[in-house]
N, C-alpha and C positions, 0 to 999 in steps of 0.2 A: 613552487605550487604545482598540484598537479593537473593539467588542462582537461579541459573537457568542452563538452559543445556550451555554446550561449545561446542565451532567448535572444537578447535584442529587444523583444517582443513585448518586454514591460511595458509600453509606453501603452500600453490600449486604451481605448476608448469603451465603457462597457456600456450596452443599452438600458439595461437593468440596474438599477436602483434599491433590487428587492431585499430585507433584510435578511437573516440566517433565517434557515426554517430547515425540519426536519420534517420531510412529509410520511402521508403513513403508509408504512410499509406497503412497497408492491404498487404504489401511486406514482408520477412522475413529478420530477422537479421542478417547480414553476417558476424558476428565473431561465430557464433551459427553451432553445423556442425548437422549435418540430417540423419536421421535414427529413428531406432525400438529407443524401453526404454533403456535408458542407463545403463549396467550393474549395478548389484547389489552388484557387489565384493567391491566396495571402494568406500569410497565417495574421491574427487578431493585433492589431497595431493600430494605432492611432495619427503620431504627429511623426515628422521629420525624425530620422535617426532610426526606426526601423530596418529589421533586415531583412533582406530579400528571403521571399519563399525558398524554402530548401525542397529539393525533387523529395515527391510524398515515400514513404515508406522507409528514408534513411534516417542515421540518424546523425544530427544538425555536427560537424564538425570546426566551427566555428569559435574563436577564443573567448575566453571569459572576460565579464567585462570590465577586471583588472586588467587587464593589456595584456597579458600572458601572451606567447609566441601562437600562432597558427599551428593545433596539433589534430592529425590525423583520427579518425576513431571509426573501427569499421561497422558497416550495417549491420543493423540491428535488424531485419526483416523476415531471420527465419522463423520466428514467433515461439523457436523452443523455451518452454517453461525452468526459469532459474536454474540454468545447469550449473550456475557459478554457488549455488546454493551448498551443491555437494562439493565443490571442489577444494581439495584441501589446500592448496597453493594459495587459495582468496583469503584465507583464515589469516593470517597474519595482516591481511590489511583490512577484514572485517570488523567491526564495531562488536562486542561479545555479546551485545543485545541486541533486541528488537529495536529497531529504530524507526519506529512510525506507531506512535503510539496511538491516532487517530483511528486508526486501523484497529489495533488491539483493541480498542474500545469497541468497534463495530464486532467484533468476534468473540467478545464477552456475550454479546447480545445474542450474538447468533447461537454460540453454544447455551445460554439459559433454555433457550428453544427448544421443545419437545414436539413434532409429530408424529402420529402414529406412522404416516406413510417413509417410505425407505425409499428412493428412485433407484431401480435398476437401471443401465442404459448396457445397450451395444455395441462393445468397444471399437469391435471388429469394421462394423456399417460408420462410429465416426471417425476413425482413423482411418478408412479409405474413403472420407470426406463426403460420406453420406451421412450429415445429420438430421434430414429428415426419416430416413432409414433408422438411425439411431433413437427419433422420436415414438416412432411407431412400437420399438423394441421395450418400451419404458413402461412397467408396471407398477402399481403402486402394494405394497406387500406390507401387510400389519405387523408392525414391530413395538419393542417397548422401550424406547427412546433412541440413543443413538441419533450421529450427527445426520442434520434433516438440511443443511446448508453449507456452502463456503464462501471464505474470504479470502483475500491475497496475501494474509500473513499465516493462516492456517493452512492453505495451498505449500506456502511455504515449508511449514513444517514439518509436511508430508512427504514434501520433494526430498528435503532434507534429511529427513530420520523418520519413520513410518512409526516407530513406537515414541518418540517426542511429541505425534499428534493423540496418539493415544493418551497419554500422560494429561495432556494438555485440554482434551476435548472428552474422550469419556471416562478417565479417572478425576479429571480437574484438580490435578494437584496442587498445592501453593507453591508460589514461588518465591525469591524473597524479592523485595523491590530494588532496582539498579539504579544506581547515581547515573546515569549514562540515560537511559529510558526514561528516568523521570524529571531531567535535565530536559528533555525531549518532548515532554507531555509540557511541561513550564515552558517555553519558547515556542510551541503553538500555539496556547493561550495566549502569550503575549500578541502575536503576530494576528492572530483572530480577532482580540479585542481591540487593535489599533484601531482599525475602520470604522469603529463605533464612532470614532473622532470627525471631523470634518477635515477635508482632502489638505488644506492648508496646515493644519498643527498637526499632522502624522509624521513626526519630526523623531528622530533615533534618542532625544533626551524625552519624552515622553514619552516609546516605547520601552525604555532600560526604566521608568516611573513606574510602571504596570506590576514590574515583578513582582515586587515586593506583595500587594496586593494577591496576585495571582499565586503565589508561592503560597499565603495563609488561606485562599481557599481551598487549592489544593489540598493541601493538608487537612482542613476541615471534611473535604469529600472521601482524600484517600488516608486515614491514622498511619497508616501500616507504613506508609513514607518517613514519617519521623524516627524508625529506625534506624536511615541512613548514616542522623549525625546525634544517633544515642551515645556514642562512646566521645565526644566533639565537648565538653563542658565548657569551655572557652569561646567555643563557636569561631574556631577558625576555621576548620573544613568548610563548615556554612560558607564561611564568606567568600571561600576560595571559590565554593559551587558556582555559588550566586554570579560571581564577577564572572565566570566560565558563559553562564546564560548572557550575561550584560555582551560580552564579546561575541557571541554567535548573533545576537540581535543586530548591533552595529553594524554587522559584517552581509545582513543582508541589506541594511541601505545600500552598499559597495553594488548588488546585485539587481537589487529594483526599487521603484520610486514608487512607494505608495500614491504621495498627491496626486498620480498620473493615473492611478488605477480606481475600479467603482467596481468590485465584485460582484458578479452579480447572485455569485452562491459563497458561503465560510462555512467548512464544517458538517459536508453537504450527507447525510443519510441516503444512499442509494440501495435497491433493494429489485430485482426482477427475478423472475423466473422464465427459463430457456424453454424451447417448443420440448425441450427433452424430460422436461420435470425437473432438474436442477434449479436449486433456488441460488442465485451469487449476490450478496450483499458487502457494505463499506463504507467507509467514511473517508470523502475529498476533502483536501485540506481548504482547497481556494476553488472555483470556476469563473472564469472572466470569456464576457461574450462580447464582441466586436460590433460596431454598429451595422457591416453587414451581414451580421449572422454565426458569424464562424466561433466554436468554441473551444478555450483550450482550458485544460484539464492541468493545475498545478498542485505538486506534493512539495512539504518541504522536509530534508531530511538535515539532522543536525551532526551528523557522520561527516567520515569524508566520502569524495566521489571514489566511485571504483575503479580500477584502472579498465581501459577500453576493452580489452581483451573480457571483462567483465560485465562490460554495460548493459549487455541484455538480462543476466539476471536481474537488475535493478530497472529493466524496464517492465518485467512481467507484470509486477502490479500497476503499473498504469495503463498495461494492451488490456489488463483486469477491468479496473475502471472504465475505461473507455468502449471495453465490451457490454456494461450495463449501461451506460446513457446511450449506445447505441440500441440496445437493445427497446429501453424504455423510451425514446425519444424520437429512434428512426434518423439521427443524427448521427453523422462520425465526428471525433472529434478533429477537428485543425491543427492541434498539437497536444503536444504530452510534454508538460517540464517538471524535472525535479530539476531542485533550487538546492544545493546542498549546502549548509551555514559552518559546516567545518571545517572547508579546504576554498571556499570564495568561487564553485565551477556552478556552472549550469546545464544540465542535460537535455537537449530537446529531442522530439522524434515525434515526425510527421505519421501518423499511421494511414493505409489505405483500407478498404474492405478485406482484400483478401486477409491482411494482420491479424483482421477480427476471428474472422472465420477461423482460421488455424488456432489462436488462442482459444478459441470454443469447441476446437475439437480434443486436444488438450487436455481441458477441465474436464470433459466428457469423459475421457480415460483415465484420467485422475482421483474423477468421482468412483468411477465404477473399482480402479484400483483401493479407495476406502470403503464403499461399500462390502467388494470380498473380505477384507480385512478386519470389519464390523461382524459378521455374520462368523465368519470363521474362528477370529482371536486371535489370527497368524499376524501380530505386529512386529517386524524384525528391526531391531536397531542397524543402524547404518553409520559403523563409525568413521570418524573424521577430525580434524583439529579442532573443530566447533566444539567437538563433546568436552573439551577442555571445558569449557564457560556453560554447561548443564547443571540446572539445579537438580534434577533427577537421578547424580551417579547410582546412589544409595539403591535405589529400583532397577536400575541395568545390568543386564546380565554380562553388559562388557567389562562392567567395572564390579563384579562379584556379587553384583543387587538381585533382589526378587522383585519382581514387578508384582502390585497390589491383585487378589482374585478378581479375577474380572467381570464385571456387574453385569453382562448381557448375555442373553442366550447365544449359544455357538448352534452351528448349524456344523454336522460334520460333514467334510469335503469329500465329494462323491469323486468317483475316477475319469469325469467329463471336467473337471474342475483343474484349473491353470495353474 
């Protein structure tokens, strides 16, 4: 098994009781309480059997709580955005989809989104870690759609392959649906709907009851997934899927103890906007708040863990996260876990202020990187072992494709232009 950090940290105690809610955009979370950075003494734990606070900004190198050997993992703290994204070496141990589909879901939303305004920022003023310099730089410029937000998985995209967010965001191409991704959409349902239960019958044979259930809403919400097992007349693939989900759910008893847990958010709709005019929105899979306050910030992915040398790209979207309830709250979070349900690890990481900060400056250049690219039409592929697993060859110019005319005005680049 491959090791990675542990919570421990399941055992919490949550103050909140509050049910799912998705507040309305640009509002704060109301299971979330308000204030400075959340003390540093403890991360969110409960009863006996928690683990000691790990020093804030590392990340938690602690065993899984399989028993797995004591393995090393180095800090996570430079706050560079998914450099493991491009790397080709990570592709063979990456998942060939999306694996957070919670997330994909917030970035449907967000790309339905039309604003007239465009935010320009200053890349120059937040990359030499003036973002209130960067604020003042930020004009609002009448445009005819084009992306007016971001998310952690379209961040991604971007990191990844600049013409894959194109594809994605202002061509909106179809893609077809993946047995992996939608494996992944059915195991958070599951895991969301548990809690509905009372703390006592949140039991792994009444989580593995749910599927079935949850698999025929699915289906009723998403058609296009029944593609999966059109060519399956016998229905064994189904069955093999299914059981595939039933093992990943099992497998997060192994990892944490629902009865012990009282979320105080599932499923949680986050949504701010920066002093810079960038809007960052998403969907948390869990928040659980301690009874003195401290909040930690959980994803579950149903992949395996990355290896260490990788784990900061897999933490970007939760410095992501964690930079909008700060942002909306005035809160930091006390920790950041992914739970991963297909190799048994757990990934923690303590973030401080300054994490935020550099992740915000980041997105700042990020953004202004998509904005050129909007304006211009200059989307360059970036290839990689990933493009193997692109539903897009056919449009790539790496792979002999024409990319569709592009539906927005180009602005041509003047000779001040980067």
């Amino acid at each position: 098994m491959r090791e990675a950090a542990t919570a421990n940290a399941e055992e919490t105690g949550a103050t909140a009781d509050t049910p799912s809610i998705r507040p309305v955009p640009g509002s704060a979370p109301a299971g979330l309480p308000t204030g400075g950075s959340a003390p540093a003494a403890a991360a969110p734990s409960g009863s006996a059997g928690a683990a000691p606070a790990q020093p804030a900004g590392q990340a938690s190198p602690s065993p899984a709580t399989t028993g797995s050997p004591e393995a090393s993992a180095p800090s996570a703290a430079t706050g560079t955005p998914g450099d493991s994204a491009t790397n080709a070496d990570s592709a063979a141990d990456a998942e060939p989809v999306t694996d957070d589909p919670a997330s994909d879901a917030a970035d449907a939303a967000a790309d339905a989104a039309v604003d007239p305004a465009v935010v320009e920022t200053s890349v120059a003023s937040a990359e030499d870690g003036h973002p209130e310099a960067a604020a003042v730089a930020v004009v609002a410029r009448a445009e005819r759609g084009g992306p007016v937000s971001l998310s952690p998985s379209r961040a991604g995209d971007f990191m990844q392959c600049p013409l894959l967010y194109r594809f994605r965001v202002i061509d909106r191409l179809p893609e077809k649906p993946s047995a992996a991704a939608t494996r992944g959409t059915l195991v958070h349902a599951v895991l969301e709907r548990l809690f509905d239960a009372p703390a006592a019958e949140r039991t792994a044979p009444r989580a593995k009851s749910l599927i079935p259930g949850q698999w025929e809403r699915l289906r009723e919400s998403r058609p296009e997934v029944a593609e999966l097992f059109a060519d399956d007349p016998e229905g064994e693939r189904l069955a093999q899927w299914l059981t595939e989900a039933e093992q990943l759910v099992e497998r997060w008893f192994t990892l944490e103890d629902p009865t012990r847990l009282e979320p105080a958010e599932r499923e949680l709709f986050v949504e701010t906007e920066l002093e810079s005019g960038l809007t960052l929105r998403g969907i948390i899979d869990r928040v659980d708040v301690a009874p003195t306050g401290e909040v930690r910030i959980v994803d579950y992915k149903t992949g395996k863990a990355p290896r260490p040398e990788y784990a900061e790209g897999a933490l970007f979207q939760m410095k992501f996260y964690a930079l909008v309830v700060w942002r909306l709250k005035q809160v930091i979070p006390r920790r950041l876990q992914l739970v991963y349900l297909g190799s048994g690890d757990v990934l923690t990481y303590d973030p401080v202020r300054a994490d935020l900060e550099r992740v915000e400056r980041k997105l700042l250049a990020l953004w202004e990187a998509i904005r050129h690219a909007t304006e211009t039409g200059d989307w360059r592929p970036r290839p990689t072992k990933l493009c193997g697993w692109c539903d897009h060859q056919a449009h790539c110019p790496e792979f002999g494709g024409t990319p569709p005319p592009y539906p927005l005005p180009v602005r041509v680049a003047g000779p001040g232009d980067a």
